[in-house]
C-alpha positions as CSV (number, residue, x, y, z in Angstrom):
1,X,17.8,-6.3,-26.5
2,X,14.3,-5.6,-25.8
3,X,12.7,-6.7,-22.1
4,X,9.6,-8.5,-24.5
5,X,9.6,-10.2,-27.2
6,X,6.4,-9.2,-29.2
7,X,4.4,-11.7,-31.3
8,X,3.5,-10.3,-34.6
9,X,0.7,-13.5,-34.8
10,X,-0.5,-12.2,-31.5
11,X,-3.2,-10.1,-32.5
12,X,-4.1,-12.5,-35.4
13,X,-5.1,-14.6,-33.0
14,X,-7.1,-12.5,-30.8
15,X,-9.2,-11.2,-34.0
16,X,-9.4,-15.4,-34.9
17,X,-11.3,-16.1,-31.5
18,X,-14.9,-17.6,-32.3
19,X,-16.4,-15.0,-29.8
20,X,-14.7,-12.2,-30.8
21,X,-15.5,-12.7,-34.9
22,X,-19.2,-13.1,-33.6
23,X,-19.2,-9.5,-31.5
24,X,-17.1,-7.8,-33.9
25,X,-20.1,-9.5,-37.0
26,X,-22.7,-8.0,-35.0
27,X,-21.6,-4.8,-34.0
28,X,-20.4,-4.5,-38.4
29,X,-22.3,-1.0,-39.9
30,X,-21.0,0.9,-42.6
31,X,-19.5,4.4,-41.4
32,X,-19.0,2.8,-37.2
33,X,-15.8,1.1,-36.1
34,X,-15.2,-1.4,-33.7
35,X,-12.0,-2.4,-32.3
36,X,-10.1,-4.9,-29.4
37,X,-8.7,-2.4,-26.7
38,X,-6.4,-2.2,-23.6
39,X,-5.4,-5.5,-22.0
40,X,-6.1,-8.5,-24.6
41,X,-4.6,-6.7,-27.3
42,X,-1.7,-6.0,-24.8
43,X,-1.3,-9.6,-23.8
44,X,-1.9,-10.8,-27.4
45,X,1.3,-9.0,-28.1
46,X,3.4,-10.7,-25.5
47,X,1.8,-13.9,-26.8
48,X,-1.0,-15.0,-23.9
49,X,-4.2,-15.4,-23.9
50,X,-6.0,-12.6,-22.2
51,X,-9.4,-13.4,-20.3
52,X,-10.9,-10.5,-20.3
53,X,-12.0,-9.0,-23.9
54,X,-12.7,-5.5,-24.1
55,X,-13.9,-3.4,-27.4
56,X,-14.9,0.1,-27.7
57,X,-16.8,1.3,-30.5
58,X,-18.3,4.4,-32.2
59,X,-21.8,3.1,-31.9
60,X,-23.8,4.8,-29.0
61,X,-24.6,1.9,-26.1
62,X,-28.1,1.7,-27.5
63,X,-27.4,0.9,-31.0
64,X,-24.7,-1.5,-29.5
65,X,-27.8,-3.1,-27.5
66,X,-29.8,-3.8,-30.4
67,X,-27.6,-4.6,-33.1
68,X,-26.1,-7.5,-30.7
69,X,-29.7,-8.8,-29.9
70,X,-30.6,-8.6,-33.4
71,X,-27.7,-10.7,-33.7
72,X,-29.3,-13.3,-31.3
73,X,-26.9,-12.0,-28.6
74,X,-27.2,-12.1,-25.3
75,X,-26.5,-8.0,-24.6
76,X,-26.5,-6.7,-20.8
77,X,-26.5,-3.5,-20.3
78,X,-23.4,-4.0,-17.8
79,X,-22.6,-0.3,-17.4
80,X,-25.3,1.5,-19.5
81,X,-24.7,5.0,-17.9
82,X,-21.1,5.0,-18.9
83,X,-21.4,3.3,-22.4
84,X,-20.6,0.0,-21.6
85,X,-23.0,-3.1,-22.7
86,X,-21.7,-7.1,-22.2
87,X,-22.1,-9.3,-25.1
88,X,-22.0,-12.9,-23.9
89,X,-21.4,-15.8,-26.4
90,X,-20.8,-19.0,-25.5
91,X,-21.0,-18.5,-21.6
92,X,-17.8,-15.5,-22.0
93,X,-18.4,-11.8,-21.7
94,X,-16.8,-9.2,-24.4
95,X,-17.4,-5.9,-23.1
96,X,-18.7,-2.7,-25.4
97,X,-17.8,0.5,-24.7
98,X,-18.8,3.6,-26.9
99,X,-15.7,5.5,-27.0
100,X,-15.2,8.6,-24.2
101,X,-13.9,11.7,-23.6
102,X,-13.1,12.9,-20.0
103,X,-14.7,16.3,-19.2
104,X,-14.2,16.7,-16.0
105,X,-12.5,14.5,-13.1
106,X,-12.1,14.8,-9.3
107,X,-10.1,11.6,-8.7
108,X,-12.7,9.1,-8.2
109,X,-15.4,9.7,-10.8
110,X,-15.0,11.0,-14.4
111,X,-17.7,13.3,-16.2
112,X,-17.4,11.7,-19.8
113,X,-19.1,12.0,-23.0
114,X,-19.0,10.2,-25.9
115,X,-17.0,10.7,-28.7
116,X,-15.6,9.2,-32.4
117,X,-12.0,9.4,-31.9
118,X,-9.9,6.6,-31.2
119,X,-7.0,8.4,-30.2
120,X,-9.1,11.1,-27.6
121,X,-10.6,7.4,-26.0
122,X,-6.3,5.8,-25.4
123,X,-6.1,9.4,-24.0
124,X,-8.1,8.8,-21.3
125,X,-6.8,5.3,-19.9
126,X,-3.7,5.0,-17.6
127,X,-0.5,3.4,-19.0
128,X,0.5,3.6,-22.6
129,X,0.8,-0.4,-22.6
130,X,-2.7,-0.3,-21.9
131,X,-4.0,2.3,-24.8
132,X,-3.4,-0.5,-28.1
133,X,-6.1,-1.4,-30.0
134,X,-6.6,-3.7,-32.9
135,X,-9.0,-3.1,-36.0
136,X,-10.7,-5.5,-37.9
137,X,-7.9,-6.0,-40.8
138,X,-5.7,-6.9,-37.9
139,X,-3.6,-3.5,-37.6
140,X,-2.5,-2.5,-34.1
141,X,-3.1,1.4,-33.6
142,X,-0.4,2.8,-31.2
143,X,-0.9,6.5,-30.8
144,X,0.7,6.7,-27.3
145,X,3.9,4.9,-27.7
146,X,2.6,1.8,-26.0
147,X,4.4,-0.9,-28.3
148,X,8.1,0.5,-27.5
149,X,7.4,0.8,-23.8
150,X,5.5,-3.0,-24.2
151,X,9.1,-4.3,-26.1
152,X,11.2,-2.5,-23.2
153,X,9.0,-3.4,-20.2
154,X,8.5,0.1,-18.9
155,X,5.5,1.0,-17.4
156,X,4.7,4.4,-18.4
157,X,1.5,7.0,-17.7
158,X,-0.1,8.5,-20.7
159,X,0.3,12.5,-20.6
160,X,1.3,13.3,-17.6
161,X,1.6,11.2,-14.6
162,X,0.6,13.4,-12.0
163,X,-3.0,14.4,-13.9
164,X,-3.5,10.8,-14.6
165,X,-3.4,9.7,-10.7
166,X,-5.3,13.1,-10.0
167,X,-8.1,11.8,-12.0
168,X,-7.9,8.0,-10.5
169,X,-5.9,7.5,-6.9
170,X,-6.2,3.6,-7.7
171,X,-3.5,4.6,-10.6
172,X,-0.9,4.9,-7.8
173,X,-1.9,1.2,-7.0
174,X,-2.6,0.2,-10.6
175,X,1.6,1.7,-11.5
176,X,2.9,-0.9,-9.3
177,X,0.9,-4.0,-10.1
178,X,1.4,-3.6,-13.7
179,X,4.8,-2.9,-12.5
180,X,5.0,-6.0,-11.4
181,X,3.6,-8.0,-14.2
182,X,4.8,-6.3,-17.2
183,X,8.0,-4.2,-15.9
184,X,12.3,-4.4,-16.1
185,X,14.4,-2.5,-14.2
186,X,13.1,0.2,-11.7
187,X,9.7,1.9,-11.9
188,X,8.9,4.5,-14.5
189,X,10.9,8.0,-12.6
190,X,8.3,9.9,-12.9
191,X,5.5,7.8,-12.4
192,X,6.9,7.1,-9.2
193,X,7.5,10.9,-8.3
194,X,4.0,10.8,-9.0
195,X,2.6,8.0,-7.0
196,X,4.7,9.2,-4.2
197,X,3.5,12.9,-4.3
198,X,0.0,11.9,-4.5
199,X,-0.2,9.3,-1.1
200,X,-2.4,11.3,0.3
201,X,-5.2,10.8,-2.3
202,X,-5.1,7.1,-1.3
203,X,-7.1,7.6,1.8
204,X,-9.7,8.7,-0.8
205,X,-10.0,5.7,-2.0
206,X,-12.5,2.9,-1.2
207,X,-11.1,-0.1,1.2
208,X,-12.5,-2.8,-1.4
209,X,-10.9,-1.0,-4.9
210,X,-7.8,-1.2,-2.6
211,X,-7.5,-4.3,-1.5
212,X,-8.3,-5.4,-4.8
213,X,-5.8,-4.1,-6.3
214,X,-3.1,-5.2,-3.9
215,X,-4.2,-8.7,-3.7
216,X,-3.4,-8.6,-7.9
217,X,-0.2,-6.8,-7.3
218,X,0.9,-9.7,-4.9
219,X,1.1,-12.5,-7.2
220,X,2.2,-11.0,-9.5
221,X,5.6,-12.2,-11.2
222,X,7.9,-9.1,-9.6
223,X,5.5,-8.9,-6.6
224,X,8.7,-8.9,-3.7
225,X,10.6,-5.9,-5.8
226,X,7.1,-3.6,-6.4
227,X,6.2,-4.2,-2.5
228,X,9.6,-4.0,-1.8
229,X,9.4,-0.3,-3.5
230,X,6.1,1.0,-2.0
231,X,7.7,-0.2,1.3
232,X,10.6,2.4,1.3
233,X,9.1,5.2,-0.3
234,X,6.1,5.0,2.4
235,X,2.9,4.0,0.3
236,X,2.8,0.0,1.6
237,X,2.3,1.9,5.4
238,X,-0.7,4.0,3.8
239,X,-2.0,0.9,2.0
240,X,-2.5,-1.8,4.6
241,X,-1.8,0.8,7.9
242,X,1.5,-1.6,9.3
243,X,5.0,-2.4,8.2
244,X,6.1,-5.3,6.2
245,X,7.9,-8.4,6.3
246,X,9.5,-8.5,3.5
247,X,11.8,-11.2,3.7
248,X,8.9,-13.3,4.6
249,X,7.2,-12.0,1.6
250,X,10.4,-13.3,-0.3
251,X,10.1,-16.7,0.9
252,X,6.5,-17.2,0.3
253,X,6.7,-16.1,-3.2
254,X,8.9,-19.2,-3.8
255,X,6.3,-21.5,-3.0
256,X,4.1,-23.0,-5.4
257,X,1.4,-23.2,-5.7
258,X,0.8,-19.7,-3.8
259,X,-2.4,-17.6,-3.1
260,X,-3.2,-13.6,-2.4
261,X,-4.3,-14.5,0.7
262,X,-1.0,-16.3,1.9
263,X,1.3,-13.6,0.5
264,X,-0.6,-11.0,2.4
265,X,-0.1,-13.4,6.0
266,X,3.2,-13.0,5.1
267,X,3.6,-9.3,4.4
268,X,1.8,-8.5,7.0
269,X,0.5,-10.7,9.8
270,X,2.7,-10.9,13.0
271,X,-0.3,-11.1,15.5
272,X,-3.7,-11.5,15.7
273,X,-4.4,-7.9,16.0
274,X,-2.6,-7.7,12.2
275,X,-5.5,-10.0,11.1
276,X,-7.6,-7.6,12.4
277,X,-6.3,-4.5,11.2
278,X,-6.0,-6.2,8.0
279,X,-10.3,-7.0,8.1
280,X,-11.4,-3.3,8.4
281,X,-7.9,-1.4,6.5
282,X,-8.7,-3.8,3.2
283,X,-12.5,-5.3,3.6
284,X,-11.5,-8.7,3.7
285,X,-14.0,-11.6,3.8
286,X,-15.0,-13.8,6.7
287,X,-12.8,-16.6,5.0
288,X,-9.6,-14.1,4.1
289,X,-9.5,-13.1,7.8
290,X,-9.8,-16.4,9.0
291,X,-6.7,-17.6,7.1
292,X,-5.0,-14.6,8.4
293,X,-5.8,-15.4,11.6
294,X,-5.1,-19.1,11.8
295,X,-1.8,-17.8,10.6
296,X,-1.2,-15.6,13.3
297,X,-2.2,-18.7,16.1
298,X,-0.1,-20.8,14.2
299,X,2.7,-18.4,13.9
300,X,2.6,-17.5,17.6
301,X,2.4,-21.3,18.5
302,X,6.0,-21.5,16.9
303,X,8.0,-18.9,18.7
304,X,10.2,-20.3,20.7
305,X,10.3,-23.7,19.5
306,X,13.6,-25.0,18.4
307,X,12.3,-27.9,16.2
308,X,9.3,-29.4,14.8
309,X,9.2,-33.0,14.2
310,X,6.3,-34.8,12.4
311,X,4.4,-35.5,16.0
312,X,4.4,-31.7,16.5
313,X,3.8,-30.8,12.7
314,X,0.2,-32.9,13.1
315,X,-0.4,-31.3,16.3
316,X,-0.3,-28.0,14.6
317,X,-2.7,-28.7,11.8
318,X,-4.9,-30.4,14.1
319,X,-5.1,-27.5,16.0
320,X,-4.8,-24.7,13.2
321,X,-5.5,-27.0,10.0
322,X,-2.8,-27.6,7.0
323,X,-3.7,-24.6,5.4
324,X,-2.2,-22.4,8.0
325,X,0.7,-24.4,8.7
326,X,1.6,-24.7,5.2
327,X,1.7,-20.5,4.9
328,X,3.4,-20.3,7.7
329,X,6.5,-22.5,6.8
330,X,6.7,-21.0,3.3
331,X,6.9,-17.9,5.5
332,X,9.2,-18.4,8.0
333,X,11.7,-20.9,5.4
334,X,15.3,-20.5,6.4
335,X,14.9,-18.3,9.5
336,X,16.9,-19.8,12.4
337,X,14.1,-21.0,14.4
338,X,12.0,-23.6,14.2
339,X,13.9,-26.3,12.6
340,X,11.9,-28.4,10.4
341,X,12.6,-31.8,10.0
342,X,12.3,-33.7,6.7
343,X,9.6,-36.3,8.4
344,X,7.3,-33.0,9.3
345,X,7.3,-31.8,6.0
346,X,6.6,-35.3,5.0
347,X,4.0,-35.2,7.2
348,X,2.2,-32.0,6.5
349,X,2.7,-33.1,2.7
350,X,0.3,-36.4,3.1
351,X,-2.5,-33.9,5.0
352,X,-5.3,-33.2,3.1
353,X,-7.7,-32.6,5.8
354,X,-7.7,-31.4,9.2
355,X,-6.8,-34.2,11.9
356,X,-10.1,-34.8,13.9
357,X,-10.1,-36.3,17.5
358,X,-11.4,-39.8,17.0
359,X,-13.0,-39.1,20.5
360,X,-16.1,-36.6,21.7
361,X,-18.2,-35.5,24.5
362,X,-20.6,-37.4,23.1
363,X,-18.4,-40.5,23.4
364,X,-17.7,-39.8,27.1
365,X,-21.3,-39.2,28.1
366,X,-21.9,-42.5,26.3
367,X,-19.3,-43.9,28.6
368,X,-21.4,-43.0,31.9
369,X,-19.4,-39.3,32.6
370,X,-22.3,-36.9,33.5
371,X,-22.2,-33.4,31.4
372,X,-20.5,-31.1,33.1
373,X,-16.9,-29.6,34.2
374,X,-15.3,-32.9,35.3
375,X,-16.6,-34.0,31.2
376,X,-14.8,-31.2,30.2
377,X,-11.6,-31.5,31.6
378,X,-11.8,-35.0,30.6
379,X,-12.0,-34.1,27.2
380,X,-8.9,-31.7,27.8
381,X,-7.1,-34.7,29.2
382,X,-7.7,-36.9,25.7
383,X,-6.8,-33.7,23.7
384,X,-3.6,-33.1,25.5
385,X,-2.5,-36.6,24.9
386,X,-3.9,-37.1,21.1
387,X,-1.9,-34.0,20.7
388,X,1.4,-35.2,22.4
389,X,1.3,-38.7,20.2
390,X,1.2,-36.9,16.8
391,X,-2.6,-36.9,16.8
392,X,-3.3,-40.6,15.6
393,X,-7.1,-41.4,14.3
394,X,-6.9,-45.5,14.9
395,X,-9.3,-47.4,16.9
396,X,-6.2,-48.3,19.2
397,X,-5.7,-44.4,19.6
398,X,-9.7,-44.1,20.4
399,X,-9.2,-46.8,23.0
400,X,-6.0,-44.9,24.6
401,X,-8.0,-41.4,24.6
402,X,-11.2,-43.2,26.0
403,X,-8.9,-44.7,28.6
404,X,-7.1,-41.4,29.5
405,X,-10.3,-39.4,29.9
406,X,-12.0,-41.7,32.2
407,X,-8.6,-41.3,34.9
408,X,-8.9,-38.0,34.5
409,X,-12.6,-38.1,35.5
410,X,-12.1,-40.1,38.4
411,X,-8.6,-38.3,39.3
C-alpha cells in the first residue's frame, strides 16, 4: 500500500483556480509554454490546496513583464535578474520564472541561464517530489520520478545527493523539513549520508535562511522524529549551537494549537543564556527572544516546586504572562515535578490577558507616601501579597494592597 494516496482531480483543480486561468491566459503565445511547477502541483496531488503558486515558462522575464501588463496585470519584477516576475490578481501572487539551467554553483549562489527545456529546469531543483509540473491540458510531467516517491512518501534528491547539497547547504535543512511533512519510514539513505557528510557547509550558510527553515521544519507533522534524527547524527548541535530536549519537544508537539516559537523553547531553552544563544545562532526577532526568554524565567521559577495550584498558576502569568506559562506546561507535561492541579489549568485556561496589579506608585503617592525607597519597598510589600492571594484585581483586593503598603511604609 502506498504512504499517499494521490488525487487524480488534484491538478484539475489547480489549473481551475480563477488566478491561475488568468496568468496562464496572459502569458498564452503560440510556440512558448507555461506550466504550474514544484510545490502546488505537489500538494495538488495529495489533494490540498497549496498557497504559494509557482509557474515557469519559456518566455524571457521581459516578454513575461509585458504580456501580463498588456493583460491588465499587475507584473513585479520580483526577481528580474534571475527570471522571476510576480503576477498578482486578486490581491495573490503567482510567481514567473523563465526556465534555468545551472552553469556553475558554489553552494550558495547559482550562475544560471536561461533555457527551453522543461526537463534541464526539474534538474535543477532539490527533491524529485518537488520537480512536477502540470501543462495546460492538465497532464502532470514527471521526468524525475517524483510521483512514485510522492505515492511512497520518500523524500528523495534529484541526481545525486551530494552535488545537490553542494550546490545549496540549506538542502541539508530543506531534506529534513520536507522529511517531515511529506515522509514514511526513515530518511532517504543516501540523502542522509549526504546531509551528514556535508555539516560543515552549514556554517556557510546565513543565520536567517537557517532559522527559517528550522522554524518550518518544527511544525511540521513528523517534526519530533526529523529533529529527533538530526539530533543523533550531530546536525541539530551545528544548527542551533546546544543540545536538545527532545522529550520536551515531544510533549509540546501534542498541544494544540502550537507555534514555531514554542516548539523551539522547548527544544532548546533551559536557561536564559539558551534564549540568548538562540538570538544571535538563528536571528531571531525582539518578540521570538522575548518568548524564549519568559520561558526560561518561567521555567526556572518552577524548579523545585512540588505543586502548582491555581493561586500559584496566576502568580506565574502575572509575573511571566499566560503565554509563557502555557509553553512551559505543554513542555514539561508528565515530568515528575511540578504537579499541576486541575484548578490551575482551569485557571490559566480562563486567562486571556496578563493579571495587572490593581495598585501603582502612582496610587501610593496619591495616598501621601513621598517618592522614594520607603515607596518602593511599599510597592514590593503589595506585590508580594497580590502575588501570595492568587493575584485578585477587585476593589476589595485594591483596598487590602493599599492597606498593606502603607504598614510597610510606616514599618
Amino acid at each position: 500500500m502506498s504512504a499517499h494516496r494521490l488525487d487524480p482531480d488534484g491538478p484539475g483543480r489547480l489549473l481551475a483556480r480563477p488566478g491561475v486561468q488568468v496568468c496562464l491566459a496572459a502569458l498564452r503565445v503560440e510556440g512558448e509554454a507555461t506550466r504550474l511547477v514544484g510545490g502546488c502541483v505537489r500538494d495538488a496531488l495529495l489533494g490540498r490546496d497549496g498557497a504559494d503558486i509557482d509557474l515557469a515558462t519559456t518566455l524571457l522575464p521581459e516578454d513575461t513583464l509585458a504580456r501580463a501588463r498588456a493583460a491588465g496585470l499587475k507584473a513585479v519584477p520580483t526577481g528580474f535578474e534571475h527570471g522571476t516576475v510576480t503576477l498578482v490578481v486578486d490581491g495573490e501572487p503567482h510567481e514567473v520564472t523563465t526556465l534555468r539551467e545551472d552553469i556553475e554553483t558554489d553552494g550558495r549562489h547559482a550562475v544560471v541561464r536561461y533555457g527551453r527545456d522543461f526537463a534541464r529546469d526539474a534538474e535543477r531543483r532539490d527533491f524529485t517530489i518537488n520537480a512536477l509540473s502540470l501543462s495546460q491540458d492538465g497532464r502532470v510531467h514527471d521526468t524525475t520520478g517524483g510521483l512514485a516517491d510522492l505515492a511512497a512518501g520518500r523524500v528523495r534528491f534529484i541526481g545525486d545527493a551530494a552535488t545537490r547539497i553542494r550546490e545549496d547547504a540549506l538542502r541539508i535543512l530543506r531534506f529534513f523539513r520536507f522529511h517531515a511533512r511529506y515522509g514514511q519510514d526513515a530518511p532517504d539513505p543516501e540523502g542522509l549520508a549526504a546531509a551528514i557528510a556535508a555539516r560543515d557547509s552549514l556554517d556557510r550558510l546565513s543565520r536567517e535562511r537557517v532559522r527559517a527553515e528550522l522554524l518550518k521544519l518544527l511544525v511540521a507533522p513528523r517534526a519530533v522524529e526529523a529533529i529527533a534524527t538530526l539530533s543523533a547524527t550531530g546536525l541539530l548541535g551545528r544548527i542551533t549551537g546546544g543540545v536538545g530536549e527532545l522529550g520536551r519537544l515531544a510533549r509540546a508537539a501534542r498541544q494544540a494549537p502550537y507555534s514555531d516559537i514554542a516548539r523551539l523553547a522547548a527544544l532548546s531553552v533551559q536557561s536564559t543564556a539558551d534564549a540568548g544563544r538562540l538570538l544571535e545562532t538563528l536571528r531571531l526577532s525582539k518578540a521570538e527572544h522575548a518568548r524564549l526568554l519568559a520561558y526560561a524565567r518561567a521555567l526556572a521559577r518552577l524548579h523545585g516546586l512540588t505543586e502548582v495550584d491555581a493561586r500559584g498558576l496566576r502568580a506565574l502569568a502575572a509575573e511571566f504572562g499566560p503565554e509563557a506559562v502555557r509553553d512551559v506546561l505543554a513542555a514539561v507535561e508528565g515530568e515528575p515535578r511540578p504537579r499541576i492541579s486541575r484548578e490551575a489549568r482551569a485557571a490559566l485556561d480562563a486567562l486571556d490577558h496578563k493579571p495587572v496589579m490593581p495598585l501603582s506608585g502612582g496610587d501610593l503617592v496619591a495616598a501621601g507616601l513621598t517618592p522614594g525607597r520607603a515607596l518602593g519597598q511599599a510597592l514590593a510589600a503589595a506585590k508580594a501579597l497580590w502575588l501570595a492571594e492568587g493575584c485578585p484585581t477587585d476593589d476589595a483586593a485594591r483596598a487590602r494592597l493599599l492597606d498593606a503598603a502603607l504598614t510597610s511604609a510606616q514599618a
